[in-house]
DSSP file (Angstrom, degrees, kcal/mol; ACC not computed):
  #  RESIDUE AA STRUCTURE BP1 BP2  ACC     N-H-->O    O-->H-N    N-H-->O    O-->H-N    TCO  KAPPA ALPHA  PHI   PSI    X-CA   Y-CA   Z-CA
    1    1 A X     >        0   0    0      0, 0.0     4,-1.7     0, 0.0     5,-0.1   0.000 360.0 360.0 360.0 -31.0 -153.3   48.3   25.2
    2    2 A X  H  >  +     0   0    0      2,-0.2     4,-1.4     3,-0.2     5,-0.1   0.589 360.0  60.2 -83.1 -12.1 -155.0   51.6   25.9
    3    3 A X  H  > S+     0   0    0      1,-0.2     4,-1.8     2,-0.2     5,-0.3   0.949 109.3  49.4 -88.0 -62.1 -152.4   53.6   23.9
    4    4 A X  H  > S+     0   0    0      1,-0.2     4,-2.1     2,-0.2     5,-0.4   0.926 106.8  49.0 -32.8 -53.3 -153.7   51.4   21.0
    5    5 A X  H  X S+     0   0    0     -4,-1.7     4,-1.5     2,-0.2    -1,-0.2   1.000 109.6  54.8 -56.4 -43.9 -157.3   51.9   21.4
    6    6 A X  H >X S+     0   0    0     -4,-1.4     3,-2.9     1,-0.2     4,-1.5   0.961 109.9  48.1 -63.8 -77.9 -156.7   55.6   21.6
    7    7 A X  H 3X S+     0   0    0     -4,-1.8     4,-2.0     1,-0.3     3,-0.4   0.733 111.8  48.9 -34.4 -56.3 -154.9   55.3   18.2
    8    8 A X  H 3< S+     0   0    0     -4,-2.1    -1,-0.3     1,-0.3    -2,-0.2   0.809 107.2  51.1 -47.9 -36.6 -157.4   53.5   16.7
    9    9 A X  H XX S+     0   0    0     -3,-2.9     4,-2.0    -4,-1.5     3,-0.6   0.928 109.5  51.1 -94.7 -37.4 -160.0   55.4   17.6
   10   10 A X  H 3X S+     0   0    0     -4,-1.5     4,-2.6    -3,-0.4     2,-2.0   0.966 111.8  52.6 -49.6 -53.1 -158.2   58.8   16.3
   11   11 A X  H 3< S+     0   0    0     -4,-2.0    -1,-0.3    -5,-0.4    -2,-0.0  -0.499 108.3  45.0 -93.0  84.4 -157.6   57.1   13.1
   12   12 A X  H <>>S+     0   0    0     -2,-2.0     5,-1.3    -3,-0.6     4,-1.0  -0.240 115.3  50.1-135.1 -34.8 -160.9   56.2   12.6
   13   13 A X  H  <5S+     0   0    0     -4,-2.0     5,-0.4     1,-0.2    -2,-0.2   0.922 119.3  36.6 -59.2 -39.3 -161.9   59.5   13.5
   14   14 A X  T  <5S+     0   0    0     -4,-2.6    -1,-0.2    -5,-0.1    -3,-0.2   0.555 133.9  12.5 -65.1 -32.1 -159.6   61.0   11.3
   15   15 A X  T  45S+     0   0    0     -5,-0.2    -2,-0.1    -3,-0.2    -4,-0.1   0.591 111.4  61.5-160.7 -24.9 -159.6   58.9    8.5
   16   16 A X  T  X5S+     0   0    0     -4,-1.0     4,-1.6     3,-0.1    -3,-0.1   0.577 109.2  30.8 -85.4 -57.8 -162.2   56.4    8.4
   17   17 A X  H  ><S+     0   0    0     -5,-1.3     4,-2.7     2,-0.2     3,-0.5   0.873 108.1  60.8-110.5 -11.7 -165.2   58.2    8.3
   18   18 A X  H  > S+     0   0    0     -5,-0.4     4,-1.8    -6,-0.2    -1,-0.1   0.833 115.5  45.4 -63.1 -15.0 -164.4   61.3    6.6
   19   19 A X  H  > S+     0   0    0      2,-0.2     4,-0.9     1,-0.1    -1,-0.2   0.904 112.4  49.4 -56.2 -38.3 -163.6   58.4    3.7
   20   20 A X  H  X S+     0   0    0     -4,-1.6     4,-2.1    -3,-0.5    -2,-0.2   0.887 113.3  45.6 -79.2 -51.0 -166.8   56.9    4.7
   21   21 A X  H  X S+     0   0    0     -4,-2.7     4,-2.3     2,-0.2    -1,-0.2   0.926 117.8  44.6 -54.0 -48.5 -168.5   60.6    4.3
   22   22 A X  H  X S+     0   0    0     -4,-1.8     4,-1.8     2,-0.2    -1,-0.2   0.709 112.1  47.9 -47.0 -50.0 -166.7   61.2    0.9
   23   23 A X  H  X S+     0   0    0     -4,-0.9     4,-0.9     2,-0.2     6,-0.3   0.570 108.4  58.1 -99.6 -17.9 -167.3   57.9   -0.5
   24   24 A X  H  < S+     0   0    0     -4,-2.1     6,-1.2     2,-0.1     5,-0.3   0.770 113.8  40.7 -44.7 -58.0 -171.3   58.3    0.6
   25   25 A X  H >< S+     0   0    0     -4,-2.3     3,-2.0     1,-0.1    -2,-0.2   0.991 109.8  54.6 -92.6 -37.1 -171.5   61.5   -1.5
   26   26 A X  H 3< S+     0   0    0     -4,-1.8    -1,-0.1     1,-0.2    -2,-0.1   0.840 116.8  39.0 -26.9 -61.4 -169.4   60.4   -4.8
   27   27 A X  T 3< S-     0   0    0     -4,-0.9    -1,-0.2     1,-0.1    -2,-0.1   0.245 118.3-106.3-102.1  13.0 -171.6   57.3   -5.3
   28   28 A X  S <  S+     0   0    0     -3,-2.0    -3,-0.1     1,-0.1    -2,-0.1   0.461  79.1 128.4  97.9 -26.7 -175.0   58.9   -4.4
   29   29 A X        +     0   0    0     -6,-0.3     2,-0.3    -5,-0.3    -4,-0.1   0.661  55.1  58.3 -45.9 -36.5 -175.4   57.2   -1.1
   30   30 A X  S    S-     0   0    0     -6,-1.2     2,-0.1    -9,-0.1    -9,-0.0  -0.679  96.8-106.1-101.5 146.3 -176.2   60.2    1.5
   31   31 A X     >  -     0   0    0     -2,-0.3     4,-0.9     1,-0.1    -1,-0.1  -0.330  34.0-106.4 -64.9-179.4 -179.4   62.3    0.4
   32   32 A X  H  > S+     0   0    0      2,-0.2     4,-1.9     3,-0.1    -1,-0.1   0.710 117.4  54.8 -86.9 -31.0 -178.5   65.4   -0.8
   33   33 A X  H >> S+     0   0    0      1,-0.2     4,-0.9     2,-0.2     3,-0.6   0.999 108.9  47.4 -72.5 -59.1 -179.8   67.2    2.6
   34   34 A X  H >> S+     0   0    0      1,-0.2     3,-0.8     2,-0.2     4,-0.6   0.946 106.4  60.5 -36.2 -54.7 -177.7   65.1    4.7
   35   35 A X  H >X S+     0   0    0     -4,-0.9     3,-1.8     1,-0.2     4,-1.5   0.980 107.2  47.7 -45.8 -51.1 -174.8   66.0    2.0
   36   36 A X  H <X S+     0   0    0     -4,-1.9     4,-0.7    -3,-0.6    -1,-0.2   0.560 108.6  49.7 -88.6  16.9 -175.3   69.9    2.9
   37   37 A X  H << S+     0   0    0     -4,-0.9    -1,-0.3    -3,-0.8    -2,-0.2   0.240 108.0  49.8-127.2  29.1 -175.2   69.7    6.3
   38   38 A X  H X< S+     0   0    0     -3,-1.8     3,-0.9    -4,-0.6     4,-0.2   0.776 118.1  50.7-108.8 -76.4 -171.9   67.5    6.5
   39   39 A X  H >X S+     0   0    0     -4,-1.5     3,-1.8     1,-0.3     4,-1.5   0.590 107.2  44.4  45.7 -89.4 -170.8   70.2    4.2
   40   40 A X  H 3X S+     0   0    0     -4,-0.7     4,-0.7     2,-0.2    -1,-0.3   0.530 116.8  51.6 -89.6 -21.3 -171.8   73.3    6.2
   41   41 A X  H <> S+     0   0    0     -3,-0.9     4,-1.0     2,-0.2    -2,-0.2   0.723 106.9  50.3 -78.8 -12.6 -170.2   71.5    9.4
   42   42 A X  H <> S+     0   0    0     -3,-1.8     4,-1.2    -4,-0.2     3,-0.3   0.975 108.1  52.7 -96.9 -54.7 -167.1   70.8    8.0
   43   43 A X  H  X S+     0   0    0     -4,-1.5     4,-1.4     2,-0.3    -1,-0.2   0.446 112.0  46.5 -14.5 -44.2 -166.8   74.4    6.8
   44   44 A X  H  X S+     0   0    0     -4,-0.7     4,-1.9     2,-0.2     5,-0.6   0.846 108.5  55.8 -57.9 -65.8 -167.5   75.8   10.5
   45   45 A X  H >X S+     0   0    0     -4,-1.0     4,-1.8    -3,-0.3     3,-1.2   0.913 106.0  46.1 -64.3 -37.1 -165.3   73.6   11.9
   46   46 A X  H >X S+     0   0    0     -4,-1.2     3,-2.0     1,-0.2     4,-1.4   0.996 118.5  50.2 -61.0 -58.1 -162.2   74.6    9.7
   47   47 A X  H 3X S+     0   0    0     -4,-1.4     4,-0.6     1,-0.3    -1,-0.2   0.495 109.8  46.2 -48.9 -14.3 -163.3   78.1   10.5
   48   48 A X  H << S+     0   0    0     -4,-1.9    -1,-0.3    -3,-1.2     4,-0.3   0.525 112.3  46.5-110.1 -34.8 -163.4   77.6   13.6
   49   49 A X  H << S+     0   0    0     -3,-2.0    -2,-0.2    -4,-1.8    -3,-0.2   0.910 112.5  56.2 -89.8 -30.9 -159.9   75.7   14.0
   50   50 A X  H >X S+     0   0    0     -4,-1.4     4,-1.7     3,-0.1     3,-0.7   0.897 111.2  32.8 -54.4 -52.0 -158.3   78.4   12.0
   51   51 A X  H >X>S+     0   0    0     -4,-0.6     4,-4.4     1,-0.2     3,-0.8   0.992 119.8  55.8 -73.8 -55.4 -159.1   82.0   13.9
   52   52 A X  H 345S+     0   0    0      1,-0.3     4,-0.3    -4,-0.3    -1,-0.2   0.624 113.2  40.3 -93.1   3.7 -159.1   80.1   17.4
   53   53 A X  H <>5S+     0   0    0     -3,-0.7     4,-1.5     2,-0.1    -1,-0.3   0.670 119.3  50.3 -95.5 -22.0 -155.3   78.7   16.6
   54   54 A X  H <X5S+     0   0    0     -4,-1.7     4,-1.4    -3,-0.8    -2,-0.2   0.875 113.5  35.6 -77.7 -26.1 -154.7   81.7   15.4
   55   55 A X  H  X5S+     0   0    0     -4,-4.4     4,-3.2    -5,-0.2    -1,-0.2   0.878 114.2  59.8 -90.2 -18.6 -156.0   83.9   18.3
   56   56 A X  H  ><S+     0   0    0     -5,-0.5     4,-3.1    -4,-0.3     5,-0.3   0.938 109.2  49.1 -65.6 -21.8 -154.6   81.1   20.9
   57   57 A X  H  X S+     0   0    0     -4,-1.5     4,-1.5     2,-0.2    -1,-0.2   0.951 109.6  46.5 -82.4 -44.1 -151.1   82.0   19.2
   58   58 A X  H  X S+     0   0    0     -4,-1.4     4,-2.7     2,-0.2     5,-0.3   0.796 116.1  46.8 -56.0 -45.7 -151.4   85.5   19.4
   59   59 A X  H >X S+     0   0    0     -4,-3.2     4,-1.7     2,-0.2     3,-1.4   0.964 104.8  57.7 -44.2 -67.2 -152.5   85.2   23.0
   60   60 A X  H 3X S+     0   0    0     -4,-3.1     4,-7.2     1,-0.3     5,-0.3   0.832 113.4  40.9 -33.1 -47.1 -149.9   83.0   23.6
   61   61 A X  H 3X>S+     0   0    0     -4,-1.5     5,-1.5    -5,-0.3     4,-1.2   0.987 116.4  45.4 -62.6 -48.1 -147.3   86.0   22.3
   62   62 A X  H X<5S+     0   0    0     -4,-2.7     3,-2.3    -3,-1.4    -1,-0.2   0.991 106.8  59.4 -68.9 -52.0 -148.9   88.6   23.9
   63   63 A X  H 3<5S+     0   0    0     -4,-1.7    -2,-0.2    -5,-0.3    -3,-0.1   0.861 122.1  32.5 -16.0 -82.5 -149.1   86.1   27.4
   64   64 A X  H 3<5S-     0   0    0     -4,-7.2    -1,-0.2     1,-0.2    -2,-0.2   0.443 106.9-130.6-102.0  31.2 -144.9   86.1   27.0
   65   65 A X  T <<5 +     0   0    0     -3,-2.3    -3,-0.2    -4,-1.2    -1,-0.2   0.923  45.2 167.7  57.8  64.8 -144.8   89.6   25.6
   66   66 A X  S   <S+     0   0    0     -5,-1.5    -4,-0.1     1,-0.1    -1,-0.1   0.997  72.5  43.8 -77.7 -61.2 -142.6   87.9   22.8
   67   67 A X  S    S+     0   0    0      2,-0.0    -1,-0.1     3,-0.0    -5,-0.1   0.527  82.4 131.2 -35.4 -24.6 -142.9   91.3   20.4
   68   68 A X        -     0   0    0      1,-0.1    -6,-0.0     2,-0.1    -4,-0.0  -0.221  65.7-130.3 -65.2 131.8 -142.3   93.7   23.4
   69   69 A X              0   0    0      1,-0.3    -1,-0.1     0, 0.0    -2,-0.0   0.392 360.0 360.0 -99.3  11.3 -139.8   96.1   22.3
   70   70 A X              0   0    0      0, 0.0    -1,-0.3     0, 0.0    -2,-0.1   0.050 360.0 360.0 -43.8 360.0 -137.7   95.5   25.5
């Protein structure tokens, strides 16, 4: 039962309200300030999940000295 809740609750994170967010600014719902700071979060957060997989992956390499001309 708990594996289920946890799924649920990822796809609702996941999937649910960014619909919810989406379908809010399409038909006018969210003010427009609300709009740019959904907007300016979601922007951060990619930026923020792209360079830090990308430096955890490059630690990771240098960590098991994968490149190392040994």
């Amino acid at each position: 039962m708990k594996e289920l809740i946890n799924f649920l609750l990822v796809v609702l994170i996941t999937v649910i309200i960014p619909y919810l967010i989406i379908w809010g600014v399409y038909f006018d719902i969210l003010p427009e300030s609300l709009e740019v700071i959904i907007s300016l979060i979601a922007v951060a957060a990619a930026i923020a999940i792209i360079v830090g997989g990308n430096l955890f992956l490059m630690y990771s390499d240098i960590k098991t000295k994968r490149y190392s001309k040994s």
